[in-house]
C-alpha positions as a LaTeX table, in Angstrom:
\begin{tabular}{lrrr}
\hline
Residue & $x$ (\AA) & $y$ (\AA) & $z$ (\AA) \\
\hline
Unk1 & 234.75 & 138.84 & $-166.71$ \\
Unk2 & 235.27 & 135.35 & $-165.97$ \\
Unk3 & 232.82 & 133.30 & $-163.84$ \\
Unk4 & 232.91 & 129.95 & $-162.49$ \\
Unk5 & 230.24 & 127.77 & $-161.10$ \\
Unk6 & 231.65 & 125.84 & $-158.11$ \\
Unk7 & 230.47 & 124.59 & $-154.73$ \\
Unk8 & 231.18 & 127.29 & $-151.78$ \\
Unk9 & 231.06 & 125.04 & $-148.85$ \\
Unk10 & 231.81 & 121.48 & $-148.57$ \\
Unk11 & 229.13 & 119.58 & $-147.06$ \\
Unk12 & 229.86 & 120.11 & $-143.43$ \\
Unk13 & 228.74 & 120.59 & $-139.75$ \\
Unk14 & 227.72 & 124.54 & $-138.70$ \\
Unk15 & 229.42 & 124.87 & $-136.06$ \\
Unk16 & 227.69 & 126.15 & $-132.09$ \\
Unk17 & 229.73 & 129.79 & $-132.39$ \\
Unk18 & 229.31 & 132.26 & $-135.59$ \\
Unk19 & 231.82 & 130.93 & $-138.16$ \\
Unk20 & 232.24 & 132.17 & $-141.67$ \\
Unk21 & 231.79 & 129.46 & $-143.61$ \\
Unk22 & 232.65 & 131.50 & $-147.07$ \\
Unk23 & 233.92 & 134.21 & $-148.08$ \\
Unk24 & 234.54 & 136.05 & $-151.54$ \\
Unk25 & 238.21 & 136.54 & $-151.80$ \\
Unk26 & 238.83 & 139.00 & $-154.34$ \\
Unk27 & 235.54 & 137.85 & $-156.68$ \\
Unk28 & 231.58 & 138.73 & $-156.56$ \\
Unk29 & 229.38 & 135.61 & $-155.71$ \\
Unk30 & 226.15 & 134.81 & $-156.73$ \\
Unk31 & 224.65 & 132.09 & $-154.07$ \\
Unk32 & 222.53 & 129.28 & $-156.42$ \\
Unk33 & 222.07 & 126.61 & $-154.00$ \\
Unk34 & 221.77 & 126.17 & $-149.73$ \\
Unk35 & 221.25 & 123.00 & $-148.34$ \\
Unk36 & 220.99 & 122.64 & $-145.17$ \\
Unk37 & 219.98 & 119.34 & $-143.36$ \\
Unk38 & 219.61 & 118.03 & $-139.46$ \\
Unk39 & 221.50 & 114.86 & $-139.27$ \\
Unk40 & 221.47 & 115.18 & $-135.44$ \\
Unk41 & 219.41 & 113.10 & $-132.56$ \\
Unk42 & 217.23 & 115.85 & $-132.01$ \\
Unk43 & 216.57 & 119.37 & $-133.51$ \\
Unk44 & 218.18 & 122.24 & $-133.70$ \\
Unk45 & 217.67 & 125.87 & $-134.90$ \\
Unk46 & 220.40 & 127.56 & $-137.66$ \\
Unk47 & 220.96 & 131.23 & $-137.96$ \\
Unk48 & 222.55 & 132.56 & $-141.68$ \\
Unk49 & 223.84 & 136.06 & $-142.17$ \\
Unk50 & 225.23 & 137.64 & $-145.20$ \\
Unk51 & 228.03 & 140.53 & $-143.64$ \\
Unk52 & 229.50 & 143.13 & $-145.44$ \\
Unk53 & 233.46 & 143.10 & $-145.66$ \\
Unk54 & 234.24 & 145.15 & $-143.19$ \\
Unk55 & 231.55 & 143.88 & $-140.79$ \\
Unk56 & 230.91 & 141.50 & $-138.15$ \\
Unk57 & 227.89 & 139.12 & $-137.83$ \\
Unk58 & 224.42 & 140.22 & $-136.46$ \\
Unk59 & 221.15 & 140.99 & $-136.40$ \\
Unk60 & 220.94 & 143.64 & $-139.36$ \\
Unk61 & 222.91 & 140.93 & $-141.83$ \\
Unk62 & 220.32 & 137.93 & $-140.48$ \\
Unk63 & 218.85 & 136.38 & $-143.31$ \\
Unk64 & 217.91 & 133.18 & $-141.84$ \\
Unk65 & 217.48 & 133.76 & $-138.20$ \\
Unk66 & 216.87 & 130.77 & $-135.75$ \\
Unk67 & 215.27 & 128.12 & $-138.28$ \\
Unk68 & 214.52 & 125.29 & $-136.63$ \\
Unk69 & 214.66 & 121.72 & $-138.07$ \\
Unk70 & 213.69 & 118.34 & $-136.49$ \\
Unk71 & 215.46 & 115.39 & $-136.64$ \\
Unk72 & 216.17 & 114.15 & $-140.60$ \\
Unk73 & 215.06 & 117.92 & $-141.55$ \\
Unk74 & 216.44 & 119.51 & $-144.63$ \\
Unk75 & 215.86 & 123.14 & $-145.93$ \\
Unk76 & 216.65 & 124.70 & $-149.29$ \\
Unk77 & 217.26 & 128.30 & $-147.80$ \\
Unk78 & 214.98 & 130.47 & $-150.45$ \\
Unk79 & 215.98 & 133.45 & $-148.47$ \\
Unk80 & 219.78 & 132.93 & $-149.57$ \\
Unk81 & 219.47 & 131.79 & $-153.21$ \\
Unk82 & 220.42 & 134.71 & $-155.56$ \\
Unk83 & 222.09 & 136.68 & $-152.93$ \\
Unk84 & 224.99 & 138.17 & $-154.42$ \\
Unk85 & 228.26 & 138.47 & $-152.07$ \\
Unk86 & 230.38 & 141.50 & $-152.83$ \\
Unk87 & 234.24 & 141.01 & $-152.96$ \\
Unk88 & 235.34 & 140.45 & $-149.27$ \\
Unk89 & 231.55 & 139.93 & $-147.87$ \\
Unk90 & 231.27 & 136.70 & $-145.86$ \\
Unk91 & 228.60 & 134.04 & $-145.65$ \\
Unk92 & 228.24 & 133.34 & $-141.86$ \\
Unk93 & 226.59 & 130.63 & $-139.29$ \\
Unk94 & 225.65 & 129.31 & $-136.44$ \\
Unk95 & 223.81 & 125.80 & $-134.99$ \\
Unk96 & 222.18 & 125.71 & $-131.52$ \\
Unk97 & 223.93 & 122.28 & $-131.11$ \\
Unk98 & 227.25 & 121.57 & $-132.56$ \\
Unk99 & 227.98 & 118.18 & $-135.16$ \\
Unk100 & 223.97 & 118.24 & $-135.96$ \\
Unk101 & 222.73 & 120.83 & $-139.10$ \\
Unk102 & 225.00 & 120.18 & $-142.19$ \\
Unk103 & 225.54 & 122.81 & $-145.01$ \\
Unk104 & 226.13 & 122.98 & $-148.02$ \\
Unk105 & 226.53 & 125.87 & $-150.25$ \\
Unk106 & 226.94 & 126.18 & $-154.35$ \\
Unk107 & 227.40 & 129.30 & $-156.18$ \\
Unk108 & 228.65 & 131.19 & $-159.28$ \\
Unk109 & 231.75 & 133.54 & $-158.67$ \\
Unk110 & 232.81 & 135.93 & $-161.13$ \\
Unk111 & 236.63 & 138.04 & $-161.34$ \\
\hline
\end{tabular}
């Protein structure tokens, strides 16, 4: 089994609607690093779920559910680190205010 250590998600902006923002195509992920941080005017509250393949964002696959940073806030995620991501299961968010919390995910994913 081959495994690679490589960085899920591109630093980036969570966007204001549920949005996958990775998803294991074809390998099994381990999740070793979340970083999320507010760049944003004011704060704003994050909500991360881990969903199964075939399923769709929502309260039973909430593992961070509306976190709230202020202004200049970051937040290592504890709650994701060492999740492991089955092939096809997604890692999913949403921001309370669009172009404010920035992710950034790094992981191990083995085929």
């Amino acid at each position: 089994m081959a495994t690679n250590n490589t960085v899920l998600v591109e630093s980036k902006y969570v966007e204001n609607i549920q949005t996958n923002q990775y998803i294991a195509n074809g390998v099994k992920t381990t999740i070793l690093s979340v970083t999320l941080n507010n760049s944003g005017s004011s704060g704003a509250f994050v909500t991360i779920n881990i969903v199964p393949s075939s399923g769709t964002a929502s309260a039973a696959n909430q593992l961070v559910s509306l976190r709230y940073l202020a202004q200049g806030e970051s937040y290592s995620c504890p709650e994701i680190v060492g999740q492991v991501l089955s092939p096809g299961a997604k890692l999913s968010a949403v921001a309370s205010i669009a172009s404010t919390i920035v992710i950034r995910v790094s992981g191990k994913e083995a085929s």
